[in-house]
N, C-alpha and C positions, 0 to 999 in steps of 0.2 A: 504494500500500500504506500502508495506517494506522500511524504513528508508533505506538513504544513506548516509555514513559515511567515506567522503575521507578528502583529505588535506583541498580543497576546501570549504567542507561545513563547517566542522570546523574553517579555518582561517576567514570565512565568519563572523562567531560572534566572533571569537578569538580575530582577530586585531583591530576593531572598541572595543570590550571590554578593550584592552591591553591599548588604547588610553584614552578610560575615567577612566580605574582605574588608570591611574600614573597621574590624574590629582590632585587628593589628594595628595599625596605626593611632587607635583610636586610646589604647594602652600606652603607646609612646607618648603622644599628645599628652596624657593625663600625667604620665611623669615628667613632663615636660614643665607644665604647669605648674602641677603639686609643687617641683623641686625649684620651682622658677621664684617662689614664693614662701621661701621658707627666712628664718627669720637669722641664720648662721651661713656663712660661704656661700648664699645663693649663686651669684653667676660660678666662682669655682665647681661647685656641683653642681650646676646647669649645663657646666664645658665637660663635665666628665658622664655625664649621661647623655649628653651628644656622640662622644666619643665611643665608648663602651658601645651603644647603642648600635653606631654603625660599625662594629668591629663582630656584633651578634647577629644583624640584621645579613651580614657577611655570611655566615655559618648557615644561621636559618634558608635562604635565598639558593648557596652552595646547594646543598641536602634537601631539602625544601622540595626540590625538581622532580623529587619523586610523586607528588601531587598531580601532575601536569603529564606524566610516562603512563601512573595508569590509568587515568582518568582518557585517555589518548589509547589507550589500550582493550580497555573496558568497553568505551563508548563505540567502540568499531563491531566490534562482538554483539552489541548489544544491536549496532546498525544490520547487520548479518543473522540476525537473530538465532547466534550462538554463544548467549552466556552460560551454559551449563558447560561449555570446553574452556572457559575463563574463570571458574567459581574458586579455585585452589591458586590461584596468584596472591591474591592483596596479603594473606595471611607470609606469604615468604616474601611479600618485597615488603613487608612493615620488618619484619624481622630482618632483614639484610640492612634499613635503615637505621633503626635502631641500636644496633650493636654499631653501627657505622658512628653514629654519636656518640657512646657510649666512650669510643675509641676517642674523637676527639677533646669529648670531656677531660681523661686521664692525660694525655698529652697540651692542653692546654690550661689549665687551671695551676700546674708547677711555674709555666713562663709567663702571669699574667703581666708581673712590671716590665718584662723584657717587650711582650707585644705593647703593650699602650705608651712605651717611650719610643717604641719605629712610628708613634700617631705623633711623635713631637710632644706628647704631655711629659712634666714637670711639674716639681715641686708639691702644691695643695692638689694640683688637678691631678698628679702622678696617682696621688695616694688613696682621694676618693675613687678613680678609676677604678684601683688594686679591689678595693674594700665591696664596691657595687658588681664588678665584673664576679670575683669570687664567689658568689650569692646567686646571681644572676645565672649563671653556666647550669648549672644544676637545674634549672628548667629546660634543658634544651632539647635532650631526649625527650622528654612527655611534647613539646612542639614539632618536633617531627614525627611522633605517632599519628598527632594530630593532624598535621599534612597531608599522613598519608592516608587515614581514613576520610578527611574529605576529596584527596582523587579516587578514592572507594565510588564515593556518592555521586560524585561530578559524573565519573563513567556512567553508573545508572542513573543517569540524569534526575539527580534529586540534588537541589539545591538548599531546599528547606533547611532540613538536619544540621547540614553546618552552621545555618544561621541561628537557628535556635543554640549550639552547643555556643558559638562563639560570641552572644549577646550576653549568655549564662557567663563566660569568660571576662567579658569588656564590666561586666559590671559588677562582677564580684572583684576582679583589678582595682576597679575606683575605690568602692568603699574600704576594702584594705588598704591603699593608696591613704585615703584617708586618716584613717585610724594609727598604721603604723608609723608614715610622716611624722603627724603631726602630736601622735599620742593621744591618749586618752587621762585627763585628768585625775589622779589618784588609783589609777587602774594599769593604765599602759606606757612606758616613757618616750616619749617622742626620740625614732629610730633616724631621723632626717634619710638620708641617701640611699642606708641602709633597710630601712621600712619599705620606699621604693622596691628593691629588690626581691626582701620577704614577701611583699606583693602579687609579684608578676609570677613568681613561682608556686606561691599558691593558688593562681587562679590557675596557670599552666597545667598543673597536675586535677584541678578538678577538673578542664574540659577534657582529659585524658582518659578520665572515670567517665564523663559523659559520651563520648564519644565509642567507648568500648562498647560501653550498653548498648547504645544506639545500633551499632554495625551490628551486634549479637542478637538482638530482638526484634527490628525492624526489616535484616534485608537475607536473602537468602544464603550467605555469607559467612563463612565461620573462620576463627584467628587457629583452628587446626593446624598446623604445618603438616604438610605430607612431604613422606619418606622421599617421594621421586621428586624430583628437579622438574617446575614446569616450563613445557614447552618455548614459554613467551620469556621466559627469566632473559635470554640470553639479549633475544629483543630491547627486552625490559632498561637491562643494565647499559646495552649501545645507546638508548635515549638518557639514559640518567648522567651517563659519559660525556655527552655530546650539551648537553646540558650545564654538567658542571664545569666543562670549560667554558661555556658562555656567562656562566653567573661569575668566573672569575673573572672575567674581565667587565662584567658589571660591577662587582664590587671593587676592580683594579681604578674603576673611573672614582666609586666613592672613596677610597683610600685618598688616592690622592688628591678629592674637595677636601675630605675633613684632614688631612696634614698638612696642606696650604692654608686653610683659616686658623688651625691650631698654632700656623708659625707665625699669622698676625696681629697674635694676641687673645687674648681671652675674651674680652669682648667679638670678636671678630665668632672665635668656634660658635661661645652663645648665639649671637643672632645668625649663624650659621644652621646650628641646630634648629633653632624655631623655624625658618625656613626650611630646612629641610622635610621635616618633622609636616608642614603644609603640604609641601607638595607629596610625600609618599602619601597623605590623608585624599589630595586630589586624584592620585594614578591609584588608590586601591577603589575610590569610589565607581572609577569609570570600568577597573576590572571585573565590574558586576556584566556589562556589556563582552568583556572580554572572555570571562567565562559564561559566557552563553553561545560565544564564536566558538570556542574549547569544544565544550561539550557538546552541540550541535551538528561542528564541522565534520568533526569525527566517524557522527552516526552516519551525516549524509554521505559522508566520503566509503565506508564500509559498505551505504546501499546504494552506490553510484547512481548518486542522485545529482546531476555537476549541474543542473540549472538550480535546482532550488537553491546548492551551493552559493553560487554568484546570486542567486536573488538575497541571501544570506545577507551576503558580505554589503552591500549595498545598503538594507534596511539599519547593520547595526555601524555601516559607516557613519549615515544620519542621525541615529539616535546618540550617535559616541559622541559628534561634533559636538549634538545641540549643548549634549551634558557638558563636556568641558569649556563649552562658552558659559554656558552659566557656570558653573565653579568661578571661573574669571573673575565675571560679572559681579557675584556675591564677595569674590576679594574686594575689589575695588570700592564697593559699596561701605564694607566696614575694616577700609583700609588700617586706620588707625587704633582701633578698638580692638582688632585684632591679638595688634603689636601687648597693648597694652597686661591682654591675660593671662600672657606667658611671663612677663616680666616687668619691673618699673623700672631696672635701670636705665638713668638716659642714654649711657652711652652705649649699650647693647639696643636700642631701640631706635638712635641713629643709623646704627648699621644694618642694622634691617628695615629697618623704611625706606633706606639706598636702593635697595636689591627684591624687595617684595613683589613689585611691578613684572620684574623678568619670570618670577616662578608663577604670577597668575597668567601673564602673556602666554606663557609656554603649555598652557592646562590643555586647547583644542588641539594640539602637534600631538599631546601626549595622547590623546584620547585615542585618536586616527592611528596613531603606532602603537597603543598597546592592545587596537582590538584585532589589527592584522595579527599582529602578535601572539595571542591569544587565539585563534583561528590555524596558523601553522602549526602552534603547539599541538591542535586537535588532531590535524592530520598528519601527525609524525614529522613532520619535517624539522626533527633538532637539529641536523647537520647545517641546513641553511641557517638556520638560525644561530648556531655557533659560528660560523664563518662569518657571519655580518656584524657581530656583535663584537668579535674579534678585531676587524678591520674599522668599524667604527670608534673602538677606543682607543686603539694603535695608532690612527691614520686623522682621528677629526678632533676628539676628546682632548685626549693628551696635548697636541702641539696648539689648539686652541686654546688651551687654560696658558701654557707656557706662555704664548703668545702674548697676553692678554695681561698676566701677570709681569711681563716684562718691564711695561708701560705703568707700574702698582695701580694698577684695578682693583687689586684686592677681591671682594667679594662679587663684584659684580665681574670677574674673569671667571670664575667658580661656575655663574651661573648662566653666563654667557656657551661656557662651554659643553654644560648640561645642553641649552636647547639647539646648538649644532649636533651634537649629540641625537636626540632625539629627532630630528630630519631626517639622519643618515642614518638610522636603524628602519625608519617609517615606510618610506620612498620603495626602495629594494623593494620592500616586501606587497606594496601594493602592484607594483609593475609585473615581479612574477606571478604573483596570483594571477592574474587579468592572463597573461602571456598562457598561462597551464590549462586554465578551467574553462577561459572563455573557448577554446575550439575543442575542446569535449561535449562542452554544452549545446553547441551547434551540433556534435555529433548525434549526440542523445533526444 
């Protein structure tokens, strides 16, 4: 039966998706805040939960890919309707993930001063990194379990679940966020940086609880490992490969934002962070389009279906725009009040009122690139995506920030270079889409 591809079936996984991807960011944001606002070291420990932040966001993103392999896996099977030859995977790619983190846990948690002095941190910001990262890391297996039970869901095209597990997340975060920050009066003693941490870890570990349940009671699905090696593993591991050399060079572009604003001061990382901190809050929002391409393209791709395809990409090209112009729109609108939530200091609020402008300009580029993007993913194609992704940090990224930094731009070289960046990942990817599907679909 021919796939049907309106508003409806798309917002159908769009907007339960839109809700659990901004629950990541929406965690950060709140320690951003919390910590932005505290009444000891704020900007110091504002610079070191920027930093840490993107040094985890690295790891999670790295490993993370496995969300996107089976969800890409899954959904193809389910387009061919043979999920009963695909029901014994999830269970041995969460396990090969997990032990995967488990590995980098032990291996990173002995060099944490080593890693956050190659971010350029020093002195107070050295130490709260040391103190928040150590705390921190221990959540990071229960987040890529998480990961990878929602590319469980995404493949069976259920969006829901996630949203529900990661709302249950984002908001048991806050209130802990709350309580352990700032303490509780004759009960709890205000943990500053540290409470942050104990936070994030506690929420981590209950959507890990929530999440089991969920795959265990809701889908046909069992975390059984079987004795044989399945078929797809090998598959499986080529997209997770191809993958994690693309997210290295995604995180090779953030490294080196956040060690260039770490080396222009403290100020500089702060409004670095809250910047940044907006925009991943802007690209997870529009990811809710992008995993609707994800999980969509896949099916159709599995029932060679290449018109609906291109009618796909078309419908969620429109909807991705409209969304990142409004993202914009709403920047600009509460340009200054924004600035203000994260933080009062002036001189951290200077610098991000310099540079604000470029990350809400850059929201429609990102939309447009992260839903092709999100659409390749569904239909396998890691390899191109690791090749582009490669070439675009190598070839546009890098010598643009140098560039740009030559001339002390400072921040606005940072973010200048993100949005050449994000053209040069976009472009590619629309022109071969169009080049592959459009004379299939005439064929079909």
């Amino acid at each position: 039966m021919k796939s049907t591809i309106n508003f409806k079936t798309i917002n159908k996984l769009a907007i339960p998706a839109l809700i659990a991807g901004i629950a990541e960011p929406v965690l950060s944001i709140t320690d951003t805040a919390i910590i932005g606002n505290i009444n000891e070291n704020a900007t110091e420990s504002l610079a070191a939960v920027g930093i840490v932040g993107a040094f985890i966001s690295m790891l999670v993103w790295v490993f993370g890919q496995i969300r996107s392999a089976i969800s890409s896996i899954i959904s193809q099977y389910v387009g061919a309707n043979k999920l009963d030859e695909v029901k014994a995977l999830p269970a041995q790619a969460i396990a090969i993930v997990v032990m995967g983190s488990l590995f980098v846990l032990m291996i990173s948690y002995p060099f944490s001063k080593q890693i956050f002095q190659f971010y350029n941190a020093s002195g107070a910001i050295l130490e709260y990194c040391i103190s928040y990262f150590e705390i921190r890391i221990f959540g990071f297996p229960f987040s890529l379990f998480v990961f990878a039970v929602f590319g469980t869901f995404r493949g069976l095209q259920n969006t829901f679940y996630p949203m529900i597990i990661a709302i249950i997340g984002a908001l048991l975060n806050i209130v802990l966020d709350l309580i352990l920050v700032y303490g509780v009066d004759g009960f709890i003693p205000a943990m500053h940086i540290k409470g942050a941490a104990y936070a994030s870890v506690l929420a981590q570990i209950a959507m890990a609880i929530i999440a089991m349940i969920l795959l265990l009671k809701k889908t046909p699905l069992s975390l059984k490992i079987a004795s044989k090696i399945h078929p797809e593993i090998p598959r499986l591991l080529g997209m997770i490969g191809n993958l994690f050399m693309r997210t290295i060079a995604l995180n090779t572009a953030l490294y080196f934002a956040t060690a260039f604003a770490t080396g222009y001061g403290k100020e500089y990382i702060a409004a670095y962070t809250i910047g940044l901190n907006i925009w991943l809050l802007g690209a997870f929002m529009i990811d809710g389009y992008s995993s609707a391409g994800n999980i969509l393209s896949g099916k159709l791709l599995g029932a060679k279906e290449y018109k609906t395809l291109i009618l796909l990409s078309k419908k969620l090209f429109k909807y991705g725009l409209t969304t990142g112009v409004l993202i914009a729109v709403l920047g600009f609108l509460f340009y200054h009040s924004i600035g203000t939530f994260f933080t009062k200091d002036q001189l951290v609020l200077e610098q991000f009122y310099n540079v604000f402008w470029i990350v809400l300009a850059m929201q429609p580029l990102c939309a447009i690139t992260f839903i092709f993007d999100g659409m390749f993913k569904g239909m396998g194609e890691m390899k191109y995506l690791r090749n582009l992704l490669l070439l675009s940090t190598a070839f546009v990224f890098i010598p643009t920030l140098v560039f740009f930094d030559y001339f002390d731009f400072k921040l606005i070289a940072i973010w200048t270079a993100f949005t050449f960046w994000i053209i040069a990942r976009g472009l590619p990817l629309i022109f071969k889409f169009r080049n592959k599907f459009l004379p299939l679909a005439q064929k079909s």
